[in-house]
C-alpha positions in Angstrom: 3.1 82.6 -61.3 6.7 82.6 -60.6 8.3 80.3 -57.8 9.6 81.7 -54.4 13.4 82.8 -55.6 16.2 80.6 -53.6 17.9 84.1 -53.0 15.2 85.0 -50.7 16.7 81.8 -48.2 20.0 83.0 -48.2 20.7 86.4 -49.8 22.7 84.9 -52.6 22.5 84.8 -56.3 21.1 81.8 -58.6 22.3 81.4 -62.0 21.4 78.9 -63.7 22.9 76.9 -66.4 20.6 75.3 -69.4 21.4 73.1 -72.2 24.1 70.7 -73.9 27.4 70.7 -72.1 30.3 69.2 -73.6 32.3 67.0 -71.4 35.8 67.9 -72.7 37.5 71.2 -71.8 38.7 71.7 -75.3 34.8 72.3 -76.6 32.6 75.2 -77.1 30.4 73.7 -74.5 32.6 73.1 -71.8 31.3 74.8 -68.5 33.5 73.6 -65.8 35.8 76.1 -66.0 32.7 78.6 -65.9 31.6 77.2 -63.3 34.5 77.6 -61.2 34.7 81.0 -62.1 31.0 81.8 -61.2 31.2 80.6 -57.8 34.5 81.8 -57.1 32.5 85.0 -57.8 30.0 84.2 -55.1 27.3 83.4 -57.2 25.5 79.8 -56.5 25.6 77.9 -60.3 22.5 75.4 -60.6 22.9 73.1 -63.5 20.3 71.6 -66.2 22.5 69.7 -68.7 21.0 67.5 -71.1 21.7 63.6 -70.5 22.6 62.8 -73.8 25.3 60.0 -72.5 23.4 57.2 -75.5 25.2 60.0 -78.0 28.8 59.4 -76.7 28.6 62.5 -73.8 29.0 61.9 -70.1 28.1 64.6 -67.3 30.3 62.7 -65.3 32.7 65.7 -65.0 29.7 68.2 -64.0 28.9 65.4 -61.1 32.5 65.8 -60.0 32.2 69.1 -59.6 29.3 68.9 -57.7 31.3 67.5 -55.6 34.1 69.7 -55.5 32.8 72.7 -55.5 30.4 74.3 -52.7 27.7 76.8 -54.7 27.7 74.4 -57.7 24.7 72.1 -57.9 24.0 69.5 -60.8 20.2 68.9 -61.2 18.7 66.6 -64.1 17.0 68.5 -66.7 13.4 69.1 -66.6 12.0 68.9 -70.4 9.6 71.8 -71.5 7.2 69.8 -72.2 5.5 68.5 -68.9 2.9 70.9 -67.8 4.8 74.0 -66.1 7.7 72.5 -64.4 10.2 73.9 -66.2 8.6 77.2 -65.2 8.3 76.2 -62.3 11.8 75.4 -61.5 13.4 78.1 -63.7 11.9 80.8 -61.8 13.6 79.7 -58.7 16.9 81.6 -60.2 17.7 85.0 -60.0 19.3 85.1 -63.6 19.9 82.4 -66.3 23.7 82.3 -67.8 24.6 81.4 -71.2 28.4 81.2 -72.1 29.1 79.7 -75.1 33.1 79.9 -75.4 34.3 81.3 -79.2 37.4 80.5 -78.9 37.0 76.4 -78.3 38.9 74.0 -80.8 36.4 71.6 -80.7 32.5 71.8 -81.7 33.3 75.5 -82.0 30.0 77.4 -82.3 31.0 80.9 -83.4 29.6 80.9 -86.9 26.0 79.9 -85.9 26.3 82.1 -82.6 27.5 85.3 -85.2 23.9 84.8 -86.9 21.9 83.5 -83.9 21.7 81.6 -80.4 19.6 78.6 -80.8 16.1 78.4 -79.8 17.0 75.6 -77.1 19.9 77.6 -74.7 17.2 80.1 -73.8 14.4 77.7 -73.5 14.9 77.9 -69.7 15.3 81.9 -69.1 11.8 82.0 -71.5 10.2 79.3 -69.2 11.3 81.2 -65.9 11.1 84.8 -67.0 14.1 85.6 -65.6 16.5 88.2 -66.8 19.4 86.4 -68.8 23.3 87.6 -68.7 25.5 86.4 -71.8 28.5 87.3 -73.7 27.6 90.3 -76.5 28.6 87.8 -79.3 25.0 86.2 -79.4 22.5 87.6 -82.4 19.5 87.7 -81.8 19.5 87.1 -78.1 21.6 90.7 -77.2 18.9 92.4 -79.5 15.9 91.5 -77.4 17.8 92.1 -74.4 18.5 95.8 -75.0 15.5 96.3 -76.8 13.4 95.1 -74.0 15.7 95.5 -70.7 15.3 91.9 -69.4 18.7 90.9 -69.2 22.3 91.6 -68.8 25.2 91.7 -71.6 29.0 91.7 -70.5 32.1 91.9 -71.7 33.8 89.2 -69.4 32.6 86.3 -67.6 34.3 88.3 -64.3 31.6 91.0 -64.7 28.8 88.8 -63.9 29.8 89.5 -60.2 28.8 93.5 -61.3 25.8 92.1 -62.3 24.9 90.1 -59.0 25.6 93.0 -56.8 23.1 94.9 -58.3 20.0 93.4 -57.1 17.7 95.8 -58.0 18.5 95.6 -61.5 18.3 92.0 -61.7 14.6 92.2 -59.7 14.0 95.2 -62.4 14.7 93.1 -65.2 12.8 90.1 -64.1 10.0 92.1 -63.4 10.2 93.5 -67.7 11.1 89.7 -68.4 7.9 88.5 -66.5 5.8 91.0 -68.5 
């Protein structure tokens, strides 16, 4: 069963963030300036980057943030594959965001995102049945969404604070992503 949502404590709205981050702001990765935007928005951004600092990638900037910015936590990441903490602690979250940037110079995804989103960005929305919001630009992803109604597709990162006000959506569409 899902986990008590941290919304319920104090009326805000979790997204959380799941995956690789890149730790330059030049790279299709790069969340820090999505981050700033999300909680400027209102919404409180949970983290779950991959520590892959042996491969050359520090989450050093993410931990400054933390530190920076109130409504941004970092959290380790919790791997799929012990027993159902991942669903455990996904399902905290109200929605799960994934926002790839197209436009990045560096480690620029957009061909592979015009065909599909890989498997592991939405590891975390499928292990917390929680309704996902993303950018229209990911195949495969936007298809189940509308086909199914568990999620959320906008335009611009700025309309993700349209989504959060509408909590009966995002309780509607958890409820089709559960089942």
């Amino acid at each position: 069963p899902p986990s008590p949502k941290l919304s319920a404590d104090d009326g805000r709205v979790h997204i959380a963030l799941v995956g690789t981050a890149d730790d330059q702001p030049d790279h299709g990765r790069w969340y820090g300036d999505i981050i700033r935007e999300l909680t400027s928005l209102g919404l409180v951004v949970h983290s779950h980057f991959w520590d892959l600092e042996e491969f050359g990638l520090s989450l050093a900037p993410y931990r400054q943030l933390e530190r920076e910015i109130a409504g941004y936590h970092f959290h380790p990441t919790v791997p799929y594959r012990r027993d159902a903490r991942l669903s455990e602690l996904m399902s905290r979250y109200d929605l799960m965001g994934v926002f790839h940037e197209l436009a990045a110079d560096e480690h620029n995804e957009s061909a592979t995102l015009a065909v599909c989103l890989p498997t592991k960005a939405v590891c975390g929305w499928l292990h917390g049945a929680m309704p996902v919001v993303c950018y229209p630009h990911y195949r495969g992803v936007v298809e189940r969404i509308k086909d199914l109604d568990i999620g959320f597709v906008v335009e611009r990162l700025a309309d993700v604070a349209e989504v959060a006000a509408d909590r009966a959506a995002i309780a509607a569409a958890g409820e089709r992503a559960l089942a």
